[in-house]
C-alpha positions in Angstrom: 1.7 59.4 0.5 -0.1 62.7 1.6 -3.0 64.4 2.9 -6.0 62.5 2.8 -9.1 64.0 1.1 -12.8 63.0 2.1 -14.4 61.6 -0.6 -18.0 63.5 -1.1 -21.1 61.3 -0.8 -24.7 62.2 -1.7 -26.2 63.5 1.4 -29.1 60.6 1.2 -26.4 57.8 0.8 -24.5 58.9 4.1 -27.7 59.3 6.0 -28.6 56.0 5.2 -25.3 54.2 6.6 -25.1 56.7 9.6 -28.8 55.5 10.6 -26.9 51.5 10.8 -24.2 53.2 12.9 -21.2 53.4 9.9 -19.4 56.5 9.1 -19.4 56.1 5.1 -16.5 58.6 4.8 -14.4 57.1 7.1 -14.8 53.5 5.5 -12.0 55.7 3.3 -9.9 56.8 5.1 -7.5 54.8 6.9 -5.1 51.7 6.2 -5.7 49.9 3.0 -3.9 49.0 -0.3 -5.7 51.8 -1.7 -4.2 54.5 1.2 -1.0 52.9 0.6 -0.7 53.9 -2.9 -2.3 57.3 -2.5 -5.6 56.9 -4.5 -8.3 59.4 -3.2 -11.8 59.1 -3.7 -12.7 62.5 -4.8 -16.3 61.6 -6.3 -19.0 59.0 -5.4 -22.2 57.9 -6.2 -23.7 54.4 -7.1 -24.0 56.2 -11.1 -20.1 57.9 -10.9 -17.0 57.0 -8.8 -14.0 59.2 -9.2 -10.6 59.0 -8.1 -6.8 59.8 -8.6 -3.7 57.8 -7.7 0.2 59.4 -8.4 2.3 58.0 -10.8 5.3 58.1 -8.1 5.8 55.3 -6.0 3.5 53.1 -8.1 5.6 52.2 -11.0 7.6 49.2 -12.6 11.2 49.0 -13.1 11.2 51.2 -16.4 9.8 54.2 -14.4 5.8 53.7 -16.0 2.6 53.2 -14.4 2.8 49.7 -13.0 -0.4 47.3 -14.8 -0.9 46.3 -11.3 -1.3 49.7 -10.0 -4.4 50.8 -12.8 -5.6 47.4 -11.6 -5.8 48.5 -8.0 -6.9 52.1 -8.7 -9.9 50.0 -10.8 -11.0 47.2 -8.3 -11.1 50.4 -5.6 -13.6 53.0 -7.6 -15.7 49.7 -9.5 -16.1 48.6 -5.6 -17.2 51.9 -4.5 -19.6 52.1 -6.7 -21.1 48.6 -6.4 -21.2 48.8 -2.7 -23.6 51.9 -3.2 -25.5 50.7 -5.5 -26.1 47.1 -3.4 -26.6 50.0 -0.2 -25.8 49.5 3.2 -27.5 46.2 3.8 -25.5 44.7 0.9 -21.4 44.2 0.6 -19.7 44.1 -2.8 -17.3 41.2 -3.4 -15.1 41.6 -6.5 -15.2 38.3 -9.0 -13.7 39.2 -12.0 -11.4 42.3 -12.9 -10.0 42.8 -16.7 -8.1 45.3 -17.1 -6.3 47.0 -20.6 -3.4 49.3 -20.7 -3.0 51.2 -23.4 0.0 53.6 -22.7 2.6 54.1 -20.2 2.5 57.0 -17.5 5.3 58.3 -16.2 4.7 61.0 -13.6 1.7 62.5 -12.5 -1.7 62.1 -11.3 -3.7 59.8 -13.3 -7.8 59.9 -12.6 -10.0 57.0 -12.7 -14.0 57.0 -13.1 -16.3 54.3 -13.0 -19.8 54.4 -14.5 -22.0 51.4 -14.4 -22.6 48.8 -17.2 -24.7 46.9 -15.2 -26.2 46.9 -12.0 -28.4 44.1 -11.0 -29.8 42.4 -7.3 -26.8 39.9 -7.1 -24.3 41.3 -9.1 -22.8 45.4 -10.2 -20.0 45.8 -13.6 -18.3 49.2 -14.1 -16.3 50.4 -16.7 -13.4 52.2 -15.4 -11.2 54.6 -17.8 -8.3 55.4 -16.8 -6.5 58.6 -17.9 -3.4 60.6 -17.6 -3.2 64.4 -16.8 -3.3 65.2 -20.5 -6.9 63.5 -20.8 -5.3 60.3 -22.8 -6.4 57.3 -21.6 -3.7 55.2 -19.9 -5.8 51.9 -19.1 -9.6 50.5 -19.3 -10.6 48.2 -17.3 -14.0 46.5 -16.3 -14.9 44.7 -13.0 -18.4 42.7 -11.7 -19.0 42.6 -8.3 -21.2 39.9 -6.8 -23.4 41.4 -4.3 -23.9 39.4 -0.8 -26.0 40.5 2.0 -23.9 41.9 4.8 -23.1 40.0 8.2 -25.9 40.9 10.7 -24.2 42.3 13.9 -24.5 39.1 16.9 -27.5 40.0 19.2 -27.4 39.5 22.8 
């Protein structure tokens, strides 16, 4: 669906999963739902996640925004932004997504951020708002996160 765009990171948050041998940027950029749909991560931090899917190619049979699509564009920045927060020692693991549409869009780019409502040792909740190119806002959604301590790699 187009030209991928690296998502910015603050500086301290990359250096952090570099020194455990992961590319943060690259975790991005390559094969998932999220790629498949064209959202891009333009924005993130453990305190804002921002990102953009098309309308194109994501919609129902009446030509709007499919519900499932917000949903997806949601469940992608909320993660994004609980997996910093939990750091690189920690992996986010989505457990409950709700998510409210209030209009249709029908062509476009609509933008997504996430801001935190809570972010605790086990679990993260973001607010996601949704909104169309016009600044009205298509969808809200809210997802928690449950956050686990990553797999350890095997030692020989």
């Amino acid at each position: 669906m187009g030209e991928h765009t690296a998502p910015t990171f603050p500086q301290e948050t990359i250096d952090e999963y570099a020194a455990l041998g992961v590319d943060l940027p690259a975790l991005f950029s390559a094969g998932d739902l999220g790629e498949r749909m064209g959202v891009r991560i333009v924005e993130a931090s453990a305190e804002r996640v921002v990102g953009t899917m098309p309308v194109e190619g994501n919609t129902q049979p009446y030509g709007l925004l499919h519900g499932g699509a917000s949903a997806v564009l949601a469940e992608t920045l909320g993660s994004v932004g609980s997996m910093l927060h939990g750091g690189a020692t920690r992996i986010a693991v989505g457990v409950d997504l709700n998510c409210t549409h209030h209009r249709g869009a029908r062509g476009g780019l609509v933008t997504g951020v996430a801001t935190p409502v809570h972010r605790g040792r086990s679990t993260a909740t973001y607010e996601i708002v949704i909104t169309d190119e016009h600044g009205k806002r298509v969808c809200t959604a809210r997802l928690t996160c449950l956050l686990r301590d990553a797999p350890q790699p095997a030692t020989d």
